[in-house]
C-alpha positions in Angstrom: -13.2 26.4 -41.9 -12.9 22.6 -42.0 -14.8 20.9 -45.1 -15.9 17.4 -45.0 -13.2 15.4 -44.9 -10.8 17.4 -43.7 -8.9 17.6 -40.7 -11.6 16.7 -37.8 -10.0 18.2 -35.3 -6.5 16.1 -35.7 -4.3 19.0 -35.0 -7.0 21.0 -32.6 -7.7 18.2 -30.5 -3.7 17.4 -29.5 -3.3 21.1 -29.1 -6.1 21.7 -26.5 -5.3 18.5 -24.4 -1.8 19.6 -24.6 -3.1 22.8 -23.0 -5.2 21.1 -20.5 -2.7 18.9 -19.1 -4.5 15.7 -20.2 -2.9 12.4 -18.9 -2.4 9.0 -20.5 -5.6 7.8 -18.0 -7.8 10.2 -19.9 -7.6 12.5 -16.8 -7.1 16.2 -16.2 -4.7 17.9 -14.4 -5.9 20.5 -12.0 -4.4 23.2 -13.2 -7.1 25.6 -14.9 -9.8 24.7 -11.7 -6.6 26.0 -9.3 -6.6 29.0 -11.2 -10.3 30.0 -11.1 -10.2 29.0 -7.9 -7.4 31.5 -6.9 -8.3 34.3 -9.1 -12.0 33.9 -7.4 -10.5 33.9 -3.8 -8.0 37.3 -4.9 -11.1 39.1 -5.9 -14.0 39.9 -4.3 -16.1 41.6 -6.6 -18.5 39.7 -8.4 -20.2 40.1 -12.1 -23.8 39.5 -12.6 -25.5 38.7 -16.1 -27.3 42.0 -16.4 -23.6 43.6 -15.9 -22.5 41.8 -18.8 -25.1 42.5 -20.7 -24.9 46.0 -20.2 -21.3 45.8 -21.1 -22.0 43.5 -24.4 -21.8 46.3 -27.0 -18.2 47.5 -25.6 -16.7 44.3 -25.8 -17.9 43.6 -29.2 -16.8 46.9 -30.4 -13.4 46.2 -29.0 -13.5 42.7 -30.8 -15.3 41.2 -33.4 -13.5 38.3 -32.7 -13.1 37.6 -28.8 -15.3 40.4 -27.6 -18.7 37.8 -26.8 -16.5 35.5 -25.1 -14.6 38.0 -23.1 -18.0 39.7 -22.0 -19.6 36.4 -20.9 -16.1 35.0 -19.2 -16.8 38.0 -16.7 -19.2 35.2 -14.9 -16.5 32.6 -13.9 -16.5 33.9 -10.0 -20.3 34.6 -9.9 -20.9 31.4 -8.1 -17.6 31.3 -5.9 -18.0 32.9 -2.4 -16.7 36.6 -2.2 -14.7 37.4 0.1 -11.0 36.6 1.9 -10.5 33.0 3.1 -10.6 32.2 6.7 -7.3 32.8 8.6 -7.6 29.5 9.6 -9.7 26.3 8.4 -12.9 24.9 10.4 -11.8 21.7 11.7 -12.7 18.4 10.4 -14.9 16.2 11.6 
């Protein structure tokens, strides 16, 4: 736990832009969207909230810790299409 004062996210912060690929330009690399993105497209099923909150009190059980952000995670697809990608793409206009 940081205490006034202390710290303010000066070793956090290099840390998760480091992760996140950020650039000099304060942009993003596309990295993480490419891999929703491809996870989404590789599987078709789909989570809904009421699964996950069925599903709450496992994934806390399993951890104190990560277990709520596990659970919710579940969602990151729920918007994306389901299903395989065209064989080929619809032509441009």
């Amino acid at each position: 736990m940081v205490t006034e004062g202390e710290g303010y996210g000066t070793t956090l912060l290099p840390l998760d832009d480091a992760l996140r690929e950020r650039t000099d330009e304060d942009g993003y690399a596309d990295s993480n969207a490419a891999f929703t993105g491809v996870s989404c497209a590789d599987y078709t099923g789909r989570f809904t909230t009421d699964d996950v909150r069925r599903h709450l009190p496992e994934f806390r059980r399993a951890s104190a810790v990560v277990g709520n952000w596990m659970a919710w995670s579940l969602l990151h697809c729920s918007t994306a299409p389901a299903g395989p990608w065209p064989a080929t793409p619809p032509p441009s206009m």
